[in-house]
C-alpha positions, 0 to 999 in steps of 0.5 A, a space after each residue: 418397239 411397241 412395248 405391250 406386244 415386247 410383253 406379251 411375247 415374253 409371256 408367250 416364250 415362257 409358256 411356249 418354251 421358245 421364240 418360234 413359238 411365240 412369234 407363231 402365237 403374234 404371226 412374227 418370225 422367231 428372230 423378230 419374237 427374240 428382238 422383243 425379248 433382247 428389247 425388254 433385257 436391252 431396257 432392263 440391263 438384266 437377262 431374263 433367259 438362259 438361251 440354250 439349242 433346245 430350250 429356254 430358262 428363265 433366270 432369277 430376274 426372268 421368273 420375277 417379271 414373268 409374273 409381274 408381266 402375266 399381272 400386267 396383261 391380265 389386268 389389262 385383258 380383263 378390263 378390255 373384257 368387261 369394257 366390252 362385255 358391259 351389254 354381253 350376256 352369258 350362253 352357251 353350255 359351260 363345263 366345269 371340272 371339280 373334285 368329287 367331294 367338294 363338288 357333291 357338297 358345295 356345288 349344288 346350290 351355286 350352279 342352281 342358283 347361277 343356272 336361276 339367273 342366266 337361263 341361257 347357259 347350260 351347266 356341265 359338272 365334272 366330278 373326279 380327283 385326277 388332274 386333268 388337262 382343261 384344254 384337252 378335255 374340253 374344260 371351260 373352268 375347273 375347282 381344284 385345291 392345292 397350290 399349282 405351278 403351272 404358267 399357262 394356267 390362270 388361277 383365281 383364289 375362291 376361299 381357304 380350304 382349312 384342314 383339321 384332325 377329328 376323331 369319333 367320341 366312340 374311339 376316343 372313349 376307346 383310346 383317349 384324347 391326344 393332347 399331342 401330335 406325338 400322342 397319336 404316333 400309333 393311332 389307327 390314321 384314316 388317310 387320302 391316298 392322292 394328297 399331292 400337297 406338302 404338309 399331310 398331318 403336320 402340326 405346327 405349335 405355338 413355336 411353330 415347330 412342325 410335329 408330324 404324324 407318321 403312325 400306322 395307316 389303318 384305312 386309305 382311299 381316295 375319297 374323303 366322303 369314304 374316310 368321313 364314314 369311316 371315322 364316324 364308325 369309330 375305325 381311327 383318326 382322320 385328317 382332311 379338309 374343313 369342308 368335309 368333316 366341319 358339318 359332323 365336328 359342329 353336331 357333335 358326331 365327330 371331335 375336333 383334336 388338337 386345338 393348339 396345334 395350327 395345320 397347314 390351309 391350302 388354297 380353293 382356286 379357279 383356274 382357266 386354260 388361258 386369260 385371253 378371250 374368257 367368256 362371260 359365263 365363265 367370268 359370271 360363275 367365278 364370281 358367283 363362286 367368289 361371292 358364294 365362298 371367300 375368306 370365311 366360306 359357309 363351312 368355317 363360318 363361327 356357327 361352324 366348325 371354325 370355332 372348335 377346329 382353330 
């Protein structure tokens, strides 16, 4: 059997959940699509799925060849893709979804920029904080933070996204400052209330024991720009991402806390609906984001708040 297509119909039953379905996907019938698959564990002396009436599971083996495999055809489908787009440009109107602060303080100046330099694309910017389907809102690339599970999705990794305790110099005039994490058990927290990732305010010392903070939340809301005016008035301690309190840590209006203690970094990715057929302009303005942010992006450079907050 072609070996490349026996991959690809793997993949497919994965995503799919079923070998009707992925025979659907490569117009094969499902006996056949399972003969792919019975190939490949045939080769490997290994079951890759635990086969039931309903469904299909993936084994141990299973999960990690799956995401050897989606390296595999992904690679491959991106040099098809710029072997055969070399003379393409990039047209057409692009949507792209990104979470409301993140996108109001560092989107701008890349879409300008990208827009400057393809003068046939147009740019659709999609600001908001719920997860959305990309397929079913029509979404050609989207912005988000956090790590995903999801394997009918592509991501690409843009930058870091750091987080860092800070408070105001008026509040800690008020209370002090902490010089541990226990230390702010009663302060007043200013919390996002939609943080989806596992270690919110937890702290880790130089043993790399986690210490977490459990206090009173004084103020929630669902926007960090909204927490950010409420610690510079003084209102408690907030906890979020770099790239949103970096700028007032740096001119001094707020005070990085707890140098010593290390915080949990969350990937920024770009994520597709699929790795086949992506068009150019979407893979332009990945790159552009790419080169834009990376490992040290513009808010954690060192006349930033990497620095103060490390």
């Amino acid at each position: 059997m072609d070996k490349l297509m026996s991959l690809s119909i793997f993949v497919a039953a994965v995503e799919e959940g079923s070998f009707a379905a992925a025979g659907r996907r490569f117009k094969l019938s499902p006996a056949m699509a399972g003969k792919h698959v019975s190939a490949i564990e045939s080769e490997l002396n290994a079951r890759l799925f635990q086969r039931t009436t309903r469904r299909l599971h993936l084994t141990d083996a299973g999960k990690t060849y799956y995401d050897r495999c989606k390296q595999i055809l992904y690679a491959l489908d991106e040099a098809n893709r710029e072997a055969a787009a070399v003379q393409g440009s990039a047209r057409g109107l692009l949507r792209v979804a990104v979470p409301v602060t993140f996108g109001a303080l560092h989107l701008g100046e890349v879409v300008a920029r990208y827009v400057a330099d393809h003068p046939d694309v147009r740019v659709e910017v999609l600001l908001g904080d719920r997860y959305i389907d990309l397929l079913d809102a029509g979404v050609d690339v989207a912005i988000r933070i956090g790590r995903l599970d999801d394997p009918a999705l592509v991501t690409r990794r843009l930058a870091p996204c750091r987080m860092v305790l800070c408070a105001s110099p008026a509040y800690l005039e008020r209370y002090g400052m902490p010089r541990t994490p226990e230390d702010l058990s009663k302060a007043p927290r200013l919390a996002f209330s939609e943080a989806v990732s596992d270690g919110d305010w937890t702290f880790f010392d130089a043993a790399d024991r986690p210490h977490r903070i459990d206090g009173p939340c004084r103020i929630a809301a669902n926007n960090t720009q909204m927490l950010l005016a409420c610690a510079l008035a003084g209102a408690g301690v907030a906890y979020g991402p770099t790239f949103v309190f970096g700028e007032q840590i740096r001119q001094g209006r707020l005070v990085a806390l707890l140098p010593r203690y290390r915080t949990t970094a969350l990937p920024i990715q770009a994520v597709y609906p699929s790795a086949r057929a992506i068009p150019v302009k979407v893979r332009r303005f990945v790159d552009y984001l790419v080169e834009d942010f990376g490992d040290t992006p513009p808010w954690d450079r060192k006349d930033n708040v990497a620095d103060q907050a490390a």
